[in-house]
TORRO-208299 format. One line per 10 residues: their letters; for each residue x, y, z of C-alpha. Coordinates in Angstrom, 1 decimal. Example, Ala and Ser with C-alpha at 12.3 -4.5 7.8 and 13.67 -1.06 7.14 Angstrom:
2
AS) 12.3,-4.5,7.8 | 13.7,-1.1,7.1
REM end
This chain:
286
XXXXXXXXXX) 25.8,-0.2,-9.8 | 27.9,0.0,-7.0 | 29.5,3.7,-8.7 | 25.7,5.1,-8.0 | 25.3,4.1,-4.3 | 27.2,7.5,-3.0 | 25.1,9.6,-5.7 | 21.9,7.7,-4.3 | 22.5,8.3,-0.4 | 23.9,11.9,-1.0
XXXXXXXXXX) 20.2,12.6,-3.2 | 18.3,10.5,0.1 | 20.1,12.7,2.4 | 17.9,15.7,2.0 | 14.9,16.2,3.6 | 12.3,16.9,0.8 | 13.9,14.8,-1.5 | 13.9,12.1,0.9 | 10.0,12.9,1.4 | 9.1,13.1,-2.5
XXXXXXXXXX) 11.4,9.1,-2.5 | 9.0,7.7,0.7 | 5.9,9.2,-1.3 | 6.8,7.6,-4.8 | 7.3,4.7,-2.3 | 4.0,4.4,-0.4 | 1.9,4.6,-4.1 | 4.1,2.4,-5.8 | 3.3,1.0,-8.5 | 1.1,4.0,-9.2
XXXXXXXXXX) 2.9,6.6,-11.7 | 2.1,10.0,-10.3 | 1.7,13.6,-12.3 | 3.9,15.8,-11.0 | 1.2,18.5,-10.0 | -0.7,15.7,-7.5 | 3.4,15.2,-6.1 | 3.7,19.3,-5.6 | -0.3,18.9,-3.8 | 0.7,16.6,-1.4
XXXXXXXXXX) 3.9,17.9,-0.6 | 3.2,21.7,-1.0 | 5.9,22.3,-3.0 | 6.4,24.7,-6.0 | 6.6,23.4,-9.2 | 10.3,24.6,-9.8 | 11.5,23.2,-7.0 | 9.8,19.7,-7.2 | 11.1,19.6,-10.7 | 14.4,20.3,-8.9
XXXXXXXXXX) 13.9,17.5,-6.7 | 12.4,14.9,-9.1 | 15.8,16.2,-11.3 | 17.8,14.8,-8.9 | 16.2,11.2,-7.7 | 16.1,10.3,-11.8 | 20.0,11.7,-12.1 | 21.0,9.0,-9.0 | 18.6,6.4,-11.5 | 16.1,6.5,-8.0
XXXXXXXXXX) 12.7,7.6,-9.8 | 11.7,7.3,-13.9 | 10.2,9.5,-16.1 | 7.0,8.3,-18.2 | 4.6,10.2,-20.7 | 1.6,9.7,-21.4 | 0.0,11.4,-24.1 | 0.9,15.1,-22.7 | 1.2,14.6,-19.3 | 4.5,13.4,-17.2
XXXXXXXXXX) 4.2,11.0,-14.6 | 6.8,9.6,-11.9 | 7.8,6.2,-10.5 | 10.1,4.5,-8.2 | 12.5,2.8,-10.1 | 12.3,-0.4,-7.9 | 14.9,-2.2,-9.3 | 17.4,0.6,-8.8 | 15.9,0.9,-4.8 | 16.4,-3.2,-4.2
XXXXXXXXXX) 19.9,-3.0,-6.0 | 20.9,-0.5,-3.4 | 19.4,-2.0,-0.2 | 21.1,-5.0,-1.6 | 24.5,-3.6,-1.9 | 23.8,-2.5,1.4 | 23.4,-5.3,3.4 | 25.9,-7.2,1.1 | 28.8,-5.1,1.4 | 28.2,-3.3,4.9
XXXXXXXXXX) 26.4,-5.8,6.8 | 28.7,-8.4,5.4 | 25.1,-10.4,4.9 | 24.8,-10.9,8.3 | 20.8,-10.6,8.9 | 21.8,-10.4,13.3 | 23.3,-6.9,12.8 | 21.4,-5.4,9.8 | 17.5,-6.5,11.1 | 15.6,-3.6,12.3
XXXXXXXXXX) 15.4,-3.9,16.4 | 11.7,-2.6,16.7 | 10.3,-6.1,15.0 | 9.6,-8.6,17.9 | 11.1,-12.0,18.0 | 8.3,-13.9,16.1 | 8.2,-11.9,13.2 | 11.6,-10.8,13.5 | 13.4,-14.2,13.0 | 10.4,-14.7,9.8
XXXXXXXXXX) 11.9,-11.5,8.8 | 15.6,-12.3,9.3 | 15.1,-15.8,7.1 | 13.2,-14.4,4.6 | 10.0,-16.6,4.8 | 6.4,-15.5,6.0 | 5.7,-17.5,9.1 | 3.7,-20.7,8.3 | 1.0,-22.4,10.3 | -1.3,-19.2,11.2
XXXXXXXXXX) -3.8,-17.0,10.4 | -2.7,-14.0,8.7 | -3.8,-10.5,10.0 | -4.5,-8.1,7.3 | -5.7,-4.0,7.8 | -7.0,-2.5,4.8 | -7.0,1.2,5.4 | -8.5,4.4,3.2 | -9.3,8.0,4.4 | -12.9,7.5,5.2
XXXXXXXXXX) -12.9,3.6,6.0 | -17.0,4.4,5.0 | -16.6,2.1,1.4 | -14.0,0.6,0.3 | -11.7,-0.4,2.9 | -15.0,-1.9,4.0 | -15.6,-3.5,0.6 | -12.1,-5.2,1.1 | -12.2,-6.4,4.9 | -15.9,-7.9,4.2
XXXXXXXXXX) -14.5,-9.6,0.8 | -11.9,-10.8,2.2 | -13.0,-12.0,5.6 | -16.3,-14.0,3.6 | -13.8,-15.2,1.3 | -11.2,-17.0,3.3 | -11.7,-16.2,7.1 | -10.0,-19.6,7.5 | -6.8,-18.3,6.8 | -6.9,-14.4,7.3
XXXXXXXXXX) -8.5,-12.5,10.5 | -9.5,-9.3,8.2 | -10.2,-5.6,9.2 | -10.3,-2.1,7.6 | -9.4,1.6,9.2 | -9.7,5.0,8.0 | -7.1,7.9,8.6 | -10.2,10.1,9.1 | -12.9,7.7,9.1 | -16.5,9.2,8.9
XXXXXXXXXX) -18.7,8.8,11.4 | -21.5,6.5,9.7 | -21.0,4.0,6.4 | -22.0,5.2,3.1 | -25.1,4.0,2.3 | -24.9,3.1,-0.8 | -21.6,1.1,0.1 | -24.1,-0.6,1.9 | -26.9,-1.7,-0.3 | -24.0,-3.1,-2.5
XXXXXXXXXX) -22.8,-5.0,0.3 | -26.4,-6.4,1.1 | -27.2,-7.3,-2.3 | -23.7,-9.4,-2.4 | -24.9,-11.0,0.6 | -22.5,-9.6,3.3 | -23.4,-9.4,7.0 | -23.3,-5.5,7.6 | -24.7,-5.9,11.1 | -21.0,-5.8,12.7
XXXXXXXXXX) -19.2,-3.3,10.4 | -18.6,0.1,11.6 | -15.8,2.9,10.5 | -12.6,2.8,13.4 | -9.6,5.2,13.5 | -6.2,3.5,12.2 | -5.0,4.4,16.3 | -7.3,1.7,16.9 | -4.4,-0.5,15.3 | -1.2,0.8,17.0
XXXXXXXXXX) -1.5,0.5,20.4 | 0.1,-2.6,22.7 | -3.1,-4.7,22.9 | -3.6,-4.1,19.0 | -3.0,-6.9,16.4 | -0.1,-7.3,15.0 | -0.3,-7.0,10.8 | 1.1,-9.2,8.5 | -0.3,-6.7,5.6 | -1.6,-3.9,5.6
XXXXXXXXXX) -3.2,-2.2,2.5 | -4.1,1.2,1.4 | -7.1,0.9,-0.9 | -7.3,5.1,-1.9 | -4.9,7.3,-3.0 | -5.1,9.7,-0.4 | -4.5,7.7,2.5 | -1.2,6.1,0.7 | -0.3,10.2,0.0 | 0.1,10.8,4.0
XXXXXXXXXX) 2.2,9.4,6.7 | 0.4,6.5,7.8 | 2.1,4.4,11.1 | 4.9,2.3,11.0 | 3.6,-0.8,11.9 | 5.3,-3.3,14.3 | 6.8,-6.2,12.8 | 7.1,-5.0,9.3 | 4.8,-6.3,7.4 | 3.8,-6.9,4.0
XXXXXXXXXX) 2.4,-3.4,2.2 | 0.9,-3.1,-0.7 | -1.1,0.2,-2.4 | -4.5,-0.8,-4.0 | -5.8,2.6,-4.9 | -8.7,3.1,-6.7 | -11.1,5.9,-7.3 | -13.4,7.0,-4.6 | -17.2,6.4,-5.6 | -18.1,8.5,-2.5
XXXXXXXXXX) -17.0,11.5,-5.0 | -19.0,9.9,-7.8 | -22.0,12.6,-9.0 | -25.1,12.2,-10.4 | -28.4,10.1,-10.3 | -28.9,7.5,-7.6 | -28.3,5.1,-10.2 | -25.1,6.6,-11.5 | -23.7,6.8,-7.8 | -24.7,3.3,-7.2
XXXXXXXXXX) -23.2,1.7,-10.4 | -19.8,3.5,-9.5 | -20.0,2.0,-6.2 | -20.2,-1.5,-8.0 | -17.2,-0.9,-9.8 | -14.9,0.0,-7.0 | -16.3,-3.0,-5.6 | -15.8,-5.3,-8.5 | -12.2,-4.4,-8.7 | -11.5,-4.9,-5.1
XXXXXXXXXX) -12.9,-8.6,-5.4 | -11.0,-9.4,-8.1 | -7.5,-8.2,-5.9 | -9.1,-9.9,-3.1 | -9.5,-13.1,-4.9 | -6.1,-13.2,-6.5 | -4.7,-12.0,-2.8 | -6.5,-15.1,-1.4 | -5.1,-17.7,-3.7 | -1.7,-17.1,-3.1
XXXXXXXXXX) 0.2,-19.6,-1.9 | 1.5,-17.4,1.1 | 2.9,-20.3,2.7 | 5.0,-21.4,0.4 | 6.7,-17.5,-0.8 | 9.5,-16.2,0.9 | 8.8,-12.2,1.8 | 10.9,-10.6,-1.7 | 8.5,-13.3,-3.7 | 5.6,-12.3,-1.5
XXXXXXXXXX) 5.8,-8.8,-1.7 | 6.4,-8.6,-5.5 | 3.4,-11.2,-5.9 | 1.3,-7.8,-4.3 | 3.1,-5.3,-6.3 | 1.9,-7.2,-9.4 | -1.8,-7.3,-8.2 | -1.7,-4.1,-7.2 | 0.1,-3.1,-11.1 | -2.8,-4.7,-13.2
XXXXXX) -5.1,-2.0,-15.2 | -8.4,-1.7,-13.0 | -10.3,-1.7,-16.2 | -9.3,-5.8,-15.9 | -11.2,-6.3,-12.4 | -14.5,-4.4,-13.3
REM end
């Protein structure tokens, strides 16, 4: 392992390859074709496949097929091998000279140890494009479901100005207060006075695809993307039922999300514990 660290900071060390590694990182665990990778990065095809050449030589990305079609992942092992060696070898392990220095104290030292603070209520952002449906299927779930343990809220990277209405109706027939819900800009989350996150969520595809904030104190990420029943076509009744689904699936991620025992994982068991939610076929929460 330690023979493919130079190859893997040499491949990081270019721009675009670096900026095809952080995409394959936002969406992971999705596996993405290579013409959605080229869309979002507006790059040809010869010289993605250039790119993607290169990140699965230095063993950063993997290759999968499915049926016809080619799809890319981040090889995770092979990224946490190399932050590992990292922090091993030139940090000497030593947490006080390798921690990032934006975090702030609290979160920092939770950070530094390795364990998710205990004794509080967890902050949580779900964010999509239009923060008009799902995101707002996730912070209502999760807030009715546990609001004991998590304060909950939801953004969009270009939220719409009203909620879809047939987000809604769903909502009101699962018996969700809507009277307080409204769509809000992911700024709304950055400033001084803002929250601090201990996750944040992207529930689309889309909003995981751009360069979404850092967010102070480094939080807990995960990618729940899903399709947007906003694009769904057809009869009333066809729209409606595909607005059911998406929110099916979220309440099943919101109810395993919910009974983990945060408390007791440190922040490697945490995060993988979301990786694996996120990983489960959708087909299993609808």
């Amino acid at each position: 392992m330690e023979k493919m660290i130079p190859s893997r900071l040499t491949t990081l060390g270019h721009p675009q390859r670096l900026a095809l590694f952080r995409l394959l990182m936002r969406r992971y665990p999705d596996r993405l074709p290579a013409g959605e990778i080229a869309e979002v990065l507006d790059l040809k095809a010869s010289t993605l496949s250039a790119y993607l050449a290169s990140l699965m030589q230095a063993g950063l990305v993997t290759q999968h097929r499915v049926g016809t079609s080619l799809l890319y992942m981040i090889n995770m092992a092979a990224v946490r091998q190399t932050f590992d060696y990292l922090f091993l070898d030139c940090c000497r392990g030593r947490p006080e000279i390798c921690a990032p220095v934006s975090i702030s104290s609290d979160t920092g030292q939770a950070a530094m140890t390795g364990q998710i603070s205990n004794g509080k209520k967890y902050n949580v952002l779900f964010i999509c494009t239009g923060n008009s449906a799902r995101s707002i299927f996730a912070e209502c779930l999760l807030r009715d479901l546990a609001s004991d343990r998590f304060n909950v809220y939801s953004a969009g990277t270009r939220p719409q100005s009203d909620l879809n209405p047939f987000a809604l109706e769903v909502l009101g027939s699962k018996g969700h207060d809507t009277a307080h819900l409204r769509a809000k800009n992911t700024t709304e989350f950055t400033g001084e006075d803002a929250p601090q996150m201990d996750f944040v969520f992207t529930v689309c595809n889309q909003a995981a695809n751009e360069e979404c904030p850092a967010w102070d104190g480094q939080p807990i990420s995960g990618h729940w993307g899903m399709p947007d029943p906003v694009k769904a076509e057809g009869t009333d009744a066809e729209k409606s039922l595909a607005f059911q689904q998406a929110y099916g699936a979220l309440k099943r991620r919101i109810e395993a999300f919910a009974a983990l025992p945060i408390e007791t994982l440190d922040r490697i068991a945490l995060q993988r514990a979301v990786d694996e939610i996120a990983s489960q076929p959708q087909d299993t929460f609808q």
